[in-house]
TORBA-856747 format. One record per residue (C-alpha): residue in three letters; x, y, z. Coordinates in Angstrom, 3 decimals. Last residue first. Example, Ala and Ser with C-alpha at 12.3 -4.5 7.8 and 13.67 -1.06 7.14 Angstrom:
2
tormi,X,Y,Z
ser,13.670,-1.060,7.140
ala,12.300,-4.500,7.800
//
This chain:
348
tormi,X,Y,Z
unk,-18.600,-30.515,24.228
unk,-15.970,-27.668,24.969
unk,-13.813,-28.743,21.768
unk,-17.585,-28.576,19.239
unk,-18.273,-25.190,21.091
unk,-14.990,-23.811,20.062
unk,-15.954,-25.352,16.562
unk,-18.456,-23.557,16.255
unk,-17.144,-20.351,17.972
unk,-14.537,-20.161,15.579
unk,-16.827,-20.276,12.674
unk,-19.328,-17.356,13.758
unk,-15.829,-15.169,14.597
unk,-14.866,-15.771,10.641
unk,-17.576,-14.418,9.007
unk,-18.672,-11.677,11.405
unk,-15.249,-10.639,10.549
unk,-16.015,-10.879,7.140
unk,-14.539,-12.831,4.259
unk,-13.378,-11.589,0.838
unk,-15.427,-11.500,-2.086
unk,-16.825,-7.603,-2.406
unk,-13.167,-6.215,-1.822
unk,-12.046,-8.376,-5.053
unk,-13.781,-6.757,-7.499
unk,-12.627,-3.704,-6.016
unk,-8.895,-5.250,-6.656
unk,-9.798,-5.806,-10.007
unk,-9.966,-2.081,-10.478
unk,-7.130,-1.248,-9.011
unk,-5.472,-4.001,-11.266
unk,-6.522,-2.244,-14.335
unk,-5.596,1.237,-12.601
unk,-2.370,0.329,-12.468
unk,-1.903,-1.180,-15.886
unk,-3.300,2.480,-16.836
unk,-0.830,4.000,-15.023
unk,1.660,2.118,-16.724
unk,5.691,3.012,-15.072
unk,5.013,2.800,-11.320
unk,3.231,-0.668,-11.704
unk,6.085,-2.347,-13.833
unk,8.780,-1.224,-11.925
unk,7.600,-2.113,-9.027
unk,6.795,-5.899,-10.486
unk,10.556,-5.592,-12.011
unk,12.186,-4.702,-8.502
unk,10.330,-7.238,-6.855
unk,11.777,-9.963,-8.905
unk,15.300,-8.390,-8.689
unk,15.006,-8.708,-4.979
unk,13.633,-11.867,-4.509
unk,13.878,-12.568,-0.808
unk,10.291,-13.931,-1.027
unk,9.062,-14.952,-4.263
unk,7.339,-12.098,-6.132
unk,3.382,-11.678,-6.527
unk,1.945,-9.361,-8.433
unk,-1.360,-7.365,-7.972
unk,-5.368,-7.693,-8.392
unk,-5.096,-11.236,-10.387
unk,-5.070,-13.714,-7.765
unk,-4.592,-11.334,-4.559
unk,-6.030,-13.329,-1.495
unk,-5.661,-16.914,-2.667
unk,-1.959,-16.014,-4.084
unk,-0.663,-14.174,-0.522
unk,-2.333,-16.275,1.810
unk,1.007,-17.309,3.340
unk,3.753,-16.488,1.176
unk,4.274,-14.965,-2.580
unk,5.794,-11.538,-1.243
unk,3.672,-9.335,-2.002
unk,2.655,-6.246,-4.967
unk,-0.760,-5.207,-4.300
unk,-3.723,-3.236,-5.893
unk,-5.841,-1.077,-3.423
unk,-9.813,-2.189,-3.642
unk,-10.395,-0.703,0.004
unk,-10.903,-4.763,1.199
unk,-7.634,-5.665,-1.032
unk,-5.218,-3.028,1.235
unk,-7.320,-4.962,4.381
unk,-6.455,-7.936,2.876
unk,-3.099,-7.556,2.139
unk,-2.210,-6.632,5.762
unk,-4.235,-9.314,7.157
unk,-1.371,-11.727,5.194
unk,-1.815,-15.290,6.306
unk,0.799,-17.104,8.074
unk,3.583,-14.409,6.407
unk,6.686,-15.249,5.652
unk,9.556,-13.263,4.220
unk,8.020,-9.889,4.032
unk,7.903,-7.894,0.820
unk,4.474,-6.183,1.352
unk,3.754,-3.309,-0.927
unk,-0.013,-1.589,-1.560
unk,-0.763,0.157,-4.406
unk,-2.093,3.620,-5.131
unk,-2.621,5.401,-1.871
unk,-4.593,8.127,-1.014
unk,-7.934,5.900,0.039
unk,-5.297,3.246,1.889
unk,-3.903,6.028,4.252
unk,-7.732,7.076,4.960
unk,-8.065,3.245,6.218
unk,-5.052,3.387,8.389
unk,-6.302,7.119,9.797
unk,-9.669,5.437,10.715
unk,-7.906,2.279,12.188
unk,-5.341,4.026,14.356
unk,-1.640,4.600,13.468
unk,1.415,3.109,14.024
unk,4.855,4.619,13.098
unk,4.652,7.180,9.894
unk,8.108,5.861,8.517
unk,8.353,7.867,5.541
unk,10.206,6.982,2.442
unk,10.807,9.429,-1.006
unk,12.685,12.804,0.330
unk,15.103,10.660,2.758
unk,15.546,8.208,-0.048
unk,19.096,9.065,-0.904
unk,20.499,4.967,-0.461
unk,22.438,5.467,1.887
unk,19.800,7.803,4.158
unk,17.015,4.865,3.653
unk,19.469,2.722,4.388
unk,20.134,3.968,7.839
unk,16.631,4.640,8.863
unk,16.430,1.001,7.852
unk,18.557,-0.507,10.076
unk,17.458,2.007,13.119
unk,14.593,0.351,13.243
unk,15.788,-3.092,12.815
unk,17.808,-2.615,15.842
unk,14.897,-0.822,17.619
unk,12.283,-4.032,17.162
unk,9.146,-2.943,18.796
unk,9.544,0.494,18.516
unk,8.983,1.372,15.248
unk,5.525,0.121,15.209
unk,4.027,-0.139,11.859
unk,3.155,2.221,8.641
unk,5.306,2.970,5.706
unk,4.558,5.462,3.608
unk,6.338,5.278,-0.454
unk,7.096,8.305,-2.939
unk,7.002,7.562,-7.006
unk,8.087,9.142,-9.750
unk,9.898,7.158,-11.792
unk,13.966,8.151,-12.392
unk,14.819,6.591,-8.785
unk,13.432,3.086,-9.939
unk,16.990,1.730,-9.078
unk,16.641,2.334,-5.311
unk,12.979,0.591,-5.049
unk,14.439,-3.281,-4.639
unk,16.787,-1.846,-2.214
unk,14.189,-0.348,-0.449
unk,11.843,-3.407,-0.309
unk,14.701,-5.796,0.947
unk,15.647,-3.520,4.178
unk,11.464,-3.227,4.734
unk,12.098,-6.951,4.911
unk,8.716,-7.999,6.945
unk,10.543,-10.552,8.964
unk,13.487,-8.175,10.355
unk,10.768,-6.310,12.243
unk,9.483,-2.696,11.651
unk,5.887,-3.272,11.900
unk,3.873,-3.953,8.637
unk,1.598,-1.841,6.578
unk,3.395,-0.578,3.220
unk,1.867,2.108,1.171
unk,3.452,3.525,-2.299
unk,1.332,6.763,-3.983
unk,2.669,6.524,-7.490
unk,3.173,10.001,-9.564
unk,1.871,9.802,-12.950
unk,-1.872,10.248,-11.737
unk,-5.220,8.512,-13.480
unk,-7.436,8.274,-11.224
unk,-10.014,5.570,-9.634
unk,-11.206,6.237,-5.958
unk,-9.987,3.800,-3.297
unk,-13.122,1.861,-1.663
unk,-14.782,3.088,1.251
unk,-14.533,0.295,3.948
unk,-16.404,-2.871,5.148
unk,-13.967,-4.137,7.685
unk,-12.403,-7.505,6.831
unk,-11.961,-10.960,8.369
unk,-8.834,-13.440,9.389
unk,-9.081,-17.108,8.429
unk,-9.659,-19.863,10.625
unk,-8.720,-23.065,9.622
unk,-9.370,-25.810,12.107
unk,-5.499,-27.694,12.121
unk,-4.807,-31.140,10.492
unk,-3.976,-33.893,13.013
unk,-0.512,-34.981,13.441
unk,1.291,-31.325,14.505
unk,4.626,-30.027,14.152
unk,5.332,-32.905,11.483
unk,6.917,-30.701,9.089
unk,4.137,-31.717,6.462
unk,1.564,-31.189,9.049
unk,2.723,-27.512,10.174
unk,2.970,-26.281,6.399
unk,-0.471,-27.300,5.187
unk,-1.945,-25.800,8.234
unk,0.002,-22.595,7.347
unk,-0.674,-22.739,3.748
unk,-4.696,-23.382,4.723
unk,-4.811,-19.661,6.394
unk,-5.633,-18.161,10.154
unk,-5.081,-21.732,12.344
unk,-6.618,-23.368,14.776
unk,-5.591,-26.282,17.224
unk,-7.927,-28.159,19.112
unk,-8.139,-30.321,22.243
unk,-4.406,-28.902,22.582
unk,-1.594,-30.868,24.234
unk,0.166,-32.121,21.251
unk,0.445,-28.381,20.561
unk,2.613,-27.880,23.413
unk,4.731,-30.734,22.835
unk,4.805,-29.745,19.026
unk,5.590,-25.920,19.664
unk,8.692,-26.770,22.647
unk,9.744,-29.185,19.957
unk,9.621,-26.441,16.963
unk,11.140,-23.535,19.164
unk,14.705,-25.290,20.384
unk,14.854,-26.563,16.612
unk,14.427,-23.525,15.478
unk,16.757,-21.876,17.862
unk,19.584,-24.543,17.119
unk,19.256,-23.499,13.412
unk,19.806,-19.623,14.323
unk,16.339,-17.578,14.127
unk,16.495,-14.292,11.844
unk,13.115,-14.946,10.092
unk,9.873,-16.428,12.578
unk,8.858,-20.026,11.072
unk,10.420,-21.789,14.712
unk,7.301,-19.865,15.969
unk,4.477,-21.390,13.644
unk,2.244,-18.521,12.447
unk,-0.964,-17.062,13.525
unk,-1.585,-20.297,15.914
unk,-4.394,-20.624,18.296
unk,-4.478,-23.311,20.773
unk,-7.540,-24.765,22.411
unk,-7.565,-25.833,25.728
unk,-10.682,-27.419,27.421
unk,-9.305,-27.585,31.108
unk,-8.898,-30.147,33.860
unk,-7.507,-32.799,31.683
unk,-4.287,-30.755,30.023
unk,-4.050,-28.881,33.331
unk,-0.697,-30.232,34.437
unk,0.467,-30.281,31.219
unk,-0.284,-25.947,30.356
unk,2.883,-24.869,32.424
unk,5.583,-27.393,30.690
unk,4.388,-27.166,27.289
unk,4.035,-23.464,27.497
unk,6.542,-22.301,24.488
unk,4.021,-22.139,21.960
unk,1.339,-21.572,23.803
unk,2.460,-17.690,24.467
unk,2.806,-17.116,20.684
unk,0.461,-19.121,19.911
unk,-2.437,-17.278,21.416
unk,-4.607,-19.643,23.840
unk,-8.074,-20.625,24.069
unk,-9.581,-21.530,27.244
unk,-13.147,-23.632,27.649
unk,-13.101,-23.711,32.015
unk,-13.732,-27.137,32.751
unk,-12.504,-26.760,36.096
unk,-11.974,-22.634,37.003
unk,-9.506,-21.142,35.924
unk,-7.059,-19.494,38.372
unk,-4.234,-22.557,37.683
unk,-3.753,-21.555,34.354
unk,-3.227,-17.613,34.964
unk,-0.943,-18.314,37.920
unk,1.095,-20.682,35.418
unk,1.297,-17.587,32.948
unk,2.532,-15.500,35.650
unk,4.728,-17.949,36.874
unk,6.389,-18.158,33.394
unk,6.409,-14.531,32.648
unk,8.514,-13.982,35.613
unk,11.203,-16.839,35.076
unk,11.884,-15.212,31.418
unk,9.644,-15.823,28.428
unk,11.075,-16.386,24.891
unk,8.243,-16.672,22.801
unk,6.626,-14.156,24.558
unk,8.191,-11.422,27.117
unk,4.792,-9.134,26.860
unk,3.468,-10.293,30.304
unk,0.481,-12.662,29.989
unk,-2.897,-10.956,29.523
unk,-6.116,-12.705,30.114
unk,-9.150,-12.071,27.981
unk,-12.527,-12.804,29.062
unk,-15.017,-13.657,26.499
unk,-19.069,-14.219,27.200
unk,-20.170,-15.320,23.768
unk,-23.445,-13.943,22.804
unk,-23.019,-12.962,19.119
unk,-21.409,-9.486,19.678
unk,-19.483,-10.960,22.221
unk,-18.056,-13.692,19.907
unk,-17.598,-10.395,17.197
unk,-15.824,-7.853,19.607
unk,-12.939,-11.344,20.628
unk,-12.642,-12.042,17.288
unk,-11.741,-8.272,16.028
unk,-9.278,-8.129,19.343
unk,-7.603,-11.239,18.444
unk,-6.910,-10.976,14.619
unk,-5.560,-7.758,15.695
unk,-3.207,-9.059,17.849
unk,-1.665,-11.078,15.236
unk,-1.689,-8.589,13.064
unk,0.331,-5.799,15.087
unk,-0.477,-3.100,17.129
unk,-0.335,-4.069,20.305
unk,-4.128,-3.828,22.098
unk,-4.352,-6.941,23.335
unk,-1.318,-6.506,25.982
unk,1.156,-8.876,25.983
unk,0.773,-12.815,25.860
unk,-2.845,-14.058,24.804
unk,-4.763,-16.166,27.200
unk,-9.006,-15.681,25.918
unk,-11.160,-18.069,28.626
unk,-14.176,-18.095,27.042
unk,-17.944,-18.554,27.237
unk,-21.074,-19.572,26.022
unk,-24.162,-17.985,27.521
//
């Protein structure tokens, strides 16, 4: 039986995207034979303190020779220093969601600080995956890394699709934790002039995780009169996610980078139309079920809102593309069976 050595920093079961993406490979390479074990690292990644360090050097030097490990980016990103001395004894494979200098609200001597601790690491990998082609794109033109990534892009859950109807009022979902990346601050303002249509938006993520940006937007959302429009629902399990996307009407993403966009997908895989931020995935994914806007584009995201909250019938034209779209996009099954090729290919 094949099997795997699965480092990812945190506990697997965060609710976020990334971590997703890890849990749904790690059920499908057991469901196809893989042995996986997963190792937690303490939840202090990128920016580990003296504690998260040892633990992740503890970690290394507990696997066995030859051991076939693949590590989270997040973690491996900043674990030059830790993974070198086992660069020959293990089979490492990195896996990057999105490149950490990438991450919005970093100073220019934290970039920098990030990108050279992500190419040393990197350089260090047998192979280096990635979850869409615009990241790998991205980290070879900026020189992060010389050879081209393994593209690995996320999977969907086969899921009841949205019903069609014709309603005035506009159902508004956004999935993404409360961060300064996925510019819930951005989306409101963009929504403030469109008080005379009647719309109400949900928005679902962690509210925990970041508490400054957290309390940011409870703040706007009170400037700007919203109270009665915008809930924050916090996170919620799969089944009550999915029953979130049946009553909705189109789903909203207006982060600033995204390495692929699971969020869109899963809104796409229960044939809800989207409005996104043009980034990551974004234009493969959607094509002509939503808009796209460029990110930070205020104005441009206020005119695509405005557009799908005033035509119903617009609305219900991309809805239905959107189903058309549910029955094309990849699998988990899809996307675990690929990995574990060319995992197999960096253990040979």
């Amino acid at each position: 039986m094949p099997s795997l050595a699965f480092v990812v920093p945190g506990p697997i079961d965060t609710a976020t995207g990334g971590y997703r993406y890890d849990r749904q490979i790690v059920a499908e390479l057991r469901r196809i034979g893989w042995g996986v074990d997963v190792h937690e690292l303490p939840a202090r990644f990128p920016f580990p303190d003296a504690g998260a360090l040892d633990a992740a050097r503890r970690t290394f030097e507990r696997l066995p020779e030859g051991a076939l490990v693949l590590v989270d980016g997040l973690a491996f990103g900043v674990l030059a220093d830790v993974a070198a001395p086992h660069a020959t004894r293990l089979r490492i494979a990195a896996l990057v969601h999105h490149p950490l200098h990438a991450e919005t609200g970093l100073d220019a001597p934290a970039q920098h600080r990030l990108f050279d601790a992500e190419r040393r690491a990197l350089a260090l990998a047998r192979r280096v995956f990635v979850t869409s082609e615009a990241t790998a794109s991205m980290m070879v033109a900026s020189g992060l890394v010389t050879a081209r990534p393994c593209v690995v892009v996320p999977g969907t859950l086969r899921a009841p699709l949205r019903p069609r109807r014709d309603d005035a009022h506009t159902r508004l979902l956004c999935v993404a934790t409360l961060t300064p990346r996925k510019a819930h601050a951005l989306l409101l303002d963009a929504l403030a002039p469109l008080r005379d249509l009647p719309w109400t938006l949900t928005c679902v993520g962690s509210t925990v995780m970041h508490p400054p940006t957290t309390e940011a937007v409870q703040e706007r959302i009170a400037r700007l009169g919203l109270a009665a429009r915008v809930r924050l629902h916090g996170e919620c399990d799969p089944d009550a996610l999915r029953a979130l996307h049946l009553e909705s009407d189109v789903f909203v993403l207006a982060s600033g980078f995204e390495g692929y966009g699971m969020a869109v997908a899963e809104a796409l895989a229960q044939g809800v139309p989207v409005i996104a931020s043009r980034t990551g995935a974004a234009e493969a994914l959607v094509q002509d079920a939503g808009l796209l806007v460029a990110p930070g584009d205020g104005p441009a995201l206020t005119e695509a809102l405005r557009q799908m909250l005033s035509d119903s019938a617009r609305r219900e034209t991309f809805a239905t593309r959107a189903r058309v779209r549910a029955g094309t996009l990849p699998r988990w099954e899809d996307s675990a069976r690929r990995l574990a090729t060319e995992l197999a290919r960096c253990a040979a």
